[in-house]
Every structure is written in structure tokens, then in C-alpha cells.
C-alpha positions in Angstrom: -11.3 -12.6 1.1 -11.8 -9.6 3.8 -12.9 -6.1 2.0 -11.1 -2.9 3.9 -9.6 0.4 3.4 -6.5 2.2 4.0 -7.2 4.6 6.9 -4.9 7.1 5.3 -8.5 8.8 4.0 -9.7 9.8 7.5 -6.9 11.4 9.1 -9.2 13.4 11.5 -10.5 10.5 13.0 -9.1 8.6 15.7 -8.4 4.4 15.5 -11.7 3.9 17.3 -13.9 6.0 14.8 -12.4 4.7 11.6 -13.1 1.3 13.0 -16.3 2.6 13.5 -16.7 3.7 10.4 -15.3 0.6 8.7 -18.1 -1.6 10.6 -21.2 0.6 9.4 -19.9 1.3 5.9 -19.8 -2.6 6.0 -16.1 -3.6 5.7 -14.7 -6.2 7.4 -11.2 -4.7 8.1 -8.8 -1.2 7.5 -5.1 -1.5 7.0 -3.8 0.9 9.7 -1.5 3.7 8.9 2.1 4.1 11.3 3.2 6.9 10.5 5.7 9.0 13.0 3.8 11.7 14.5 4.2 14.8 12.8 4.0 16.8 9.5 3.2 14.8 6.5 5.7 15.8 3.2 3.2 14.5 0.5 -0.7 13.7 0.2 -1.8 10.6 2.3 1.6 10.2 4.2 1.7 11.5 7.6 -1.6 9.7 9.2 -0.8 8.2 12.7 -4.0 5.6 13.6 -1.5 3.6 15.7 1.6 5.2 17.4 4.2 2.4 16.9 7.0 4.2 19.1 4.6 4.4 21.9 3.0 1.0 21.8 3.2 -1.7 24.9 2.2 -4.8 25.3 -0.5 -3.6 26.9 -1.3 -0.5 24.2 -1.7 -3.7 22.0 -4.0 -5.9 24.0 -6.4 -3.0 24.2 -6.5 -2.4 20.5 -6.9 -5.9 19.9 -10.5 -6.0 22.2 -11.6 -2.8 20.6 -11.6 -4.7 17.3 -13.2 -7.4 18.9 -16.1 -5.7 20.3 -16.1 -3.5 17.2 -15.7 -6.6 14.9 -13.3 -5.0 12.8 -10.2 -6.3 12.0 -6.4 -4.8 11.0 -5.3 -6.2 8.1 -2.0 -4.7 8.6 0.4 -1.8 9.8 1.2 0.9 6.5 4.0 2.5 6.9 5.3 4.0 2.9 8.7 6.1 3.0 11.7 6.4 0.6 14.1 4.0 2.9 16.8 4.5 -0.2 16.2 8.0 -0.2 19.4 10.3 -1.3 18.9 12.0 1.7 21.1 9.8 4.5 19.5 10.8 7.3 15.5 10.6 5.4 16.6 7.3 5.0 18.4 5.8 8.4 14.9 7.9 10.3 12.7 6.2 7.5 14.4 2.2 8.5 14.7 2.6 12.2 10.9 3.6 12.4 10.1 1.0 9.7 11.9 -1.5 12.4 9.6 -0.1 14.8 6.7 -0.9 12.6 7.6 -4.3 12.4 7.8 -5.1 15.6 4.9 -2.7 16.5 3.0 -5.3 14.2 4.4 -8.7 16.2 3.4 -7.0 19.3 -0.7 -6.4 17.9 -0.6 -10.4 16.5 -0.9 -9.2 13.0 1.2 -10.3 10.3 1.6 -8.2 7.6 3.4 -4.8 7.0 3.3 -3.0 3.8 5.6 -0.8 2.7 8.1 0.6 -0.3 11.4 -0.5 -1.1 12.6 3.3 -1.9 14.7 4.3 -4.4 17.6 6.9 -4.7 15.5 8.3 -7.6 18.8 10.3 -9.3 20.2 6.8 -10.0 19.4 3.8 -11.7 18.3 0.3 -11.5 21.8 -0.9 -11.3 23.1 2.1 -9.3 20.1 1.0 -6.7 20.6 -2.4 -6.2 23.7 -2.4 -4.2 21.9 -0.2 -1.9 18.5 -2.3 -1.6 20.5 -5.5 -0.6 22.2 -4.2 2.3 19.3 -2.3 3.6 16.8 -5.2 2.7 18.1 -8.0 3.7 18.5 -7.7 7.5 15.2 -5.8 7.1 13.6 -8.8 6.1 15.3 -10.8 8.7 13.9 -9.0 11.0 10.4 -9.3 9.7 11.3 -13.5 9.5 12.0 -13.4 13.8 9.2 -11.1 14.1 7.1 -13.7 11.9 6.1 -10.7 10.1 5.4 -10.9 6.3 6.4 -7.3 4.3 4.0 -6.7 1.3 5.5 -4.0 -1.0 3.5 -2.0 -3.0 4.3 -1.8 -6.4 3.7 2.4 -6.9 6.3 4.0 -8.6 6.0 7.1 -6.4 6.7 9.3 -9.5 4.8 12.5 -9.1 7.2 15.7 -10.3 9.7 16.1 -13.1 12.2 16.0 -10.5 11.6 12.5 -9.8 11.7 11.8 -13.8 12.2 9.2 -14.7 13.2 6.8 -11.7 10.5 7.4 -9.1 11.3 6.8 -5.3 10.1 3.0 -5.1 12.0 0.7 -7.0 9.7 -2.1 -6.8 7.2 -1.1 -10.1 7.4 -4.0 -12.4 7.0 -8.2 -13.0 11.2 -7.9 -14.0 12.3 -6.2 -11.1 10.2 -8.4 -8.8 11.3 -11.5 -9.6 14.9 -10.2 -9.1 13.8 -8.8 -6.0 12.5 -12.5 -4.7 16.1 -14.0 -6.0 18.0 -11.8 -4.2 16.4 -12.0 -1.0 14.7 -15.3 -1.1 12.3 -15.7 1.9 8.7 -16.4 3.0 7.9 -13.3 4.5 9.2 -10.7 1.6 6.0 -10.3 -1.0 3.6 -8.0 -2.6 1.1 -5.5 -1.5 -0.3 -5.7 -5.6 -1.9 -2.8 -6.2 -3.7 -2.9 -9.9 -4.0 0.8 -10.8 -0.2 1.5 -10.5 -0.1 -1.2 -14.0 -3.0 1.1 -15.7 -0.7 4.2 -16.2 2.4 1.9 -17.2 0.4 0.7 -20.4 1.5 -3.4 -18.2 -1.5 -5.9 -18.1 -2.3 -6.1 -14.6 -4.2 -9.7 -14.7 -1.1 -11.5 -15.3 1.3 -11.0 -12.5 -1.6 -12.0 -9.9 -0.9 -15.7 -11.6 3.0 -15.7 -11.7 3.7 -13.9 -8.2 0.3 -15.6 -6.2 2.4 -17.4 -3.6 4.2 -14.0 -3.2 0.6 -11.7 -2.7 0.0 -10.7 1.1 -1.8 -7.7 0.6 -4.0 -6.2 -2.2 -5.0 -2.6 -2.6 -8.1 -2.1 -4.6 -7.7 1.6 -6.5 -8.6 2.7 -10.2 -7.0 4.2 -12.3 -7.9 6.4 -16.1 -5.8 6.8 -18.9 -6.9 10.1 -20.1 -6.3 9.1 -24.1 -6.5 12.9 -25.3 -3.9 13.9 -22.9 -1.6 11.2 -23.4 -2.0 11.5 -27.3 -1.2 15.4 -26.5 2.2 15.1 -24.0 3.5 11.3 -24.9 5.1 8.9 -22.3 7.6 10.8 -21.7 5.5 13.1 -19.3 5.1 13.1 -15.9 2.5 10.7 -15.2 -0.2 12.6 -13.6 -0.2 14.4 -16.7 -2.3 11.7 -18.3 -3.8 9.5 -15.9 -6.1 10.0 -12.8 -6.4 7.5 -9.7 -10.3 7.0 -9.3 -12.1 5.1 -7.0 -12.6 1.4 -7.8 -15.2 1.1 -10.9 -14.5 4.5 -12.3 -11.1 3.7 -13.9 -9.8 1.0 -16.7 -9.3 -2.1 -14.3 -12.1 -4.7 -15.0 -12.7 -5.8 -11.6 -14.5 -8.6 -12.6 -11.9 -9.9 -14.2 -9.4 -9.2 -11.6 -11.5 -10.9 -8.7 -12.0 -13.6 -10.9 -8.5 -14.2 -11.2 -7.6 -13.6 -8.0 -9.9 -15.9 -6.2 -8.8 -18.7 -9.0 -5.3 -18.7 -7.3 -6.6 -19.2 -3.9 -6.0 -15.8 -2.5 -8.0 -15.2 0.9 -6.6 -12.3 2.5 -7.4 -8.7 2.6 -8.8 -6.5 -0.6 -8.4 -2.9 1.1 -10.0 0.0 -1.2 -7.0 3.0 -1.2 -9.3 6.0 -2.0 -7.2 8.6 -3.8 -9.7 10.1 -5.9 -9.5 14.4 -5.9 -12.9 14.3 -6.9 -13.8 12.7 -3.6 -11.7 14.4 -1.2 -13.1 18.0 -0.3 -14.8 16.7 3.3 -14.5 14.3 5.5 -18.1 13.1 4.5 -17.2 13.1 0.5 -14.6 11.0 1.8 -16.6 8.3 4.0 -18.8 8.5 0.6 -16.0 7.7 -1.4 -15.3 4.5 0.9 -19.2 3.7 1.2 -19.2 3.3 -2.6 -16.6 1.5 -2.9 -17.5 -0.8 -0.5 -21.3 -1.4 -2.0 -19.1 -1.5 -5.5 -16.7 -4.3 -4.6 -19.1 -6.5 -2.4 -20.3 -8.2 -5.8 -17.4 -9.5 -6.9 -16.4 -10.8 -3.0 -19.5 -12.7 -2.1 
């Protein structure tokens, strides 16, 4: 396994200092945020370390020797949008630069993106799905020519009463997966498994790293804590930051001992990449790189 972070954190730096960073905070690799250039609608969105519509072949080949000489790797492209967003036009900008993503990705010699599947969030399930094939399935055969694999993450991106209660990813749980994987039944169309997003759900988040192993390409190492006061105060049926924090790894409810454990028992070897979204790290840019420091000197003794 390869320890990283999602570069989402440093936004002010520039792809050559956050590999910089990476290599003396002792990672191994960073999953690179794609976003388009521009103003970012939510926290974390928005961060452009790799300018997909601009890249060459020769854009490429140089960021490929700076992480040579810098011996840092790129675990993969992030790029995390509604694609099934209510919103037509959100959603056809959202799949043409995931497209570019992809192939952004082919052109580096990586070969995983992560991403959301979206979710028209004032419909169900059953109102999505209709939706989610048609836009998913030529998605992913792209990602198959491209020799891409596509990790989703498994956040319900569920953050306002607005969004109450269907959340704009539609990918959040064991039941939906595996109908997921039916429907569109190829190699290349996984998880990016992310533990925390199981915490708040009240779901064990051991298990599905043994039924979906063959379908992990990506894994996002972030806490979360159940605030039991709160929850006993507001119920379920509240918004979900109302009773639960994300924290950095080792400060929430996921036993990471246990979860390495299990993970290395299925013979997972790819990347572990911490996703700091802890407030109470997030004033500076240095509480930030000491966020990722910690995590890092955290994780290392469960990697080896």
C-alpha cells in the first residue's frame, strides 16, 4: 500500500510544492485534484493542481519527471461534481469535463479517476436510476478505451436541508453498489471506499472492504465522530452535520487497526490517501500541512 493525500487541502500551492510537501511530510503519493479553473461552489471543490483542458502530451511527460525527481507519485486524477444534477446544463459542463479528466488521466499513465455518480437530489432511488444508466454507461466505456479505472466515492454529499433526504451522490451504500456493478458490469467501474462516510450512517464499515475487494481502486483515509449528545438531542432525521464531525484519521470512531488489518487481508496494494477535512485544522495553510503531517506519522503504523 502507498500512503497519500488529497491535494484539495493546499489550494495555494502549486503541483510542484504539494509534491514537495508530500515527500518531506513522508508520503509516498497525493491524489491530484482537476477541477475546471474557476470559483469553487462548496468547501474543497474548486482546486486545480492539474489543468486537464490544457494538458498535452508534452504537459504530461513533464509532470511525470517532476514526480520522478521528486519521488512522489499521483495516485489519481479527483475530479467530484453532481453529473445527475437537476440543473441540465451543471450537469452536461460537469460530464464533458469529467471526459476530459479521463482522458487527461490516460495521457499522464495513471489509471485511476475518482469521482461521484451524482444524484438529482429532489428525486429518488428509482426516479435516479434511469438517469445514472444512460449517463454511466458510455462514461465508463470511455474509461475501458482509455484503460482508465473510475473509483467512486461513497459520500452522500448531504450537507443542507435542501438536499434532505437524497444527497447529490447516489452511490452511499453496500445495496445500491452492488446494483450499481450489475447494471454496468465492467473492470474498470469500482470504489474510491472511503470509511468515515459509514460512521455517520450508523453502517459497519469493515464489512464491505470484504464483499466489494475486487471492486476497491482507491481508498480515502478520513474520520469521522458521532457526537452522541447531539444525535440523542436532534434524531436521524437531521441534517447530518448536525451530529457528526469529519476529523482527521485517529480522532474519530473508525478503528484503524482494524480497518488496515482487514484491508491488507484482501490483498489490497494501492493507494491509502488521507482526505483532511477537519475545521479544527483548517485556519492556515500551516495548521493544514500539520493536519497532513499527523496524519501521516498516525497511519505509518498500521502500513509498515
Amino acid at each position: 500500500m502507498q500512503l497519500g493525500f488529497v491535494s484539495a487541502i493546499l489550494p495555494e500551492l502549486s503541483l510542484e510544492e504539494t509534491l514537495h510537501f508530500a515527500k518531506e511530510a513522508g508520503y509516498d503519493c497525493v491524489e491530484v485534484m482537476c477541477w475546471p479553473v474557476g470559483k469553487a461552489e462548496r468547501r474543497y471543490a474548486g482546486v486545480t493542481h492539474i489543468n486537464v483542458t490544457e494538458l498535452d502530451a508534452a504537459g504530461a511527460e513533464a509532470i511525470r519527471k517532476l514526480c520522478a525527481q521528486i519521488g512522489v507519485q499521483i495516485s489519481g486524477l479527483g475530479y467530484y461534481p453532481n453529473l445527475l444534477s437537476p440543473d441540465p446544463q451543471e450537469a452536461q459542463t460537469c460530464l464533458e469535463h469529467l471526459k476530459r479528466v479521463i482522458v487527461g488521466a490516460k495521457l499522464l499513465g495513471l489509471g485511476v479517476v475518482n469521482t461521484f455518480i451524482g444524484r438529482d437530489y429532489t428525486r429518488s432511488v428509482e426516479e435516479n436510476w434511469r438517469r445514472f444508466e444512460e449517463v454511466w454507461k458510455p462514461l465508463i466505456a470511455l474509461a475501458e478505451e482509455q484503460n482508465i479505472r473510475i473509483g467512486i466515492e461513497n459520500c452522500p454529499m448531504l450537507f443542507t436541508g435542501d438536499e434532505w433526504p437524497g444527497g447529490k451522490n447516489l452511490a452511499v451504500s453496500p445495496a445500491i453498489w452492488r446494483r450499481m456493478f450489475a447494471a454496468i458490469p465492467s473492470d474498470h467501474f469500482g470504489l474510491n471506499y472511503d470509511p468515515s462516510h459509514m460512521i455517520w450512517q450508523q453502517m459497519d464499515y469493515l464489512k464491505p472492504i470484504r464483499e466489494f475487494s475486487h471492486k476497491l481502486f482507491h481508498v480515502h483515509a478520513k474520520d469521522a465522530r458521532v457526537d452522541r449528545h447531539r444525535l440523542d438531542d436532534v434524531g436521524i432525521l437531521a441534517t447530518p452535520l448536525e451530529f457528526h464531525v469529519p476529523k482527521l484519521p485517529g480522532l474519530g470512531d473508525v478503528n484503524w487497526g482494524q480497518f488496515f488489518s482487514i484491508l491488507s487481508d484482501t490483498g489490497y496494494d494501492g493507494a491509502v490517501c488521507v482526505e483532511v477535512e477537519d475545521r479544527a485544522y483548517e485556519k492556515t495553510l500551516e495548521s493544514r500541512k500539520a493536519a497532513l503531517r499527523q496524519s501521516s506519522r498516525y497511519l505509518r503504523q498500521f502500513m509498515g
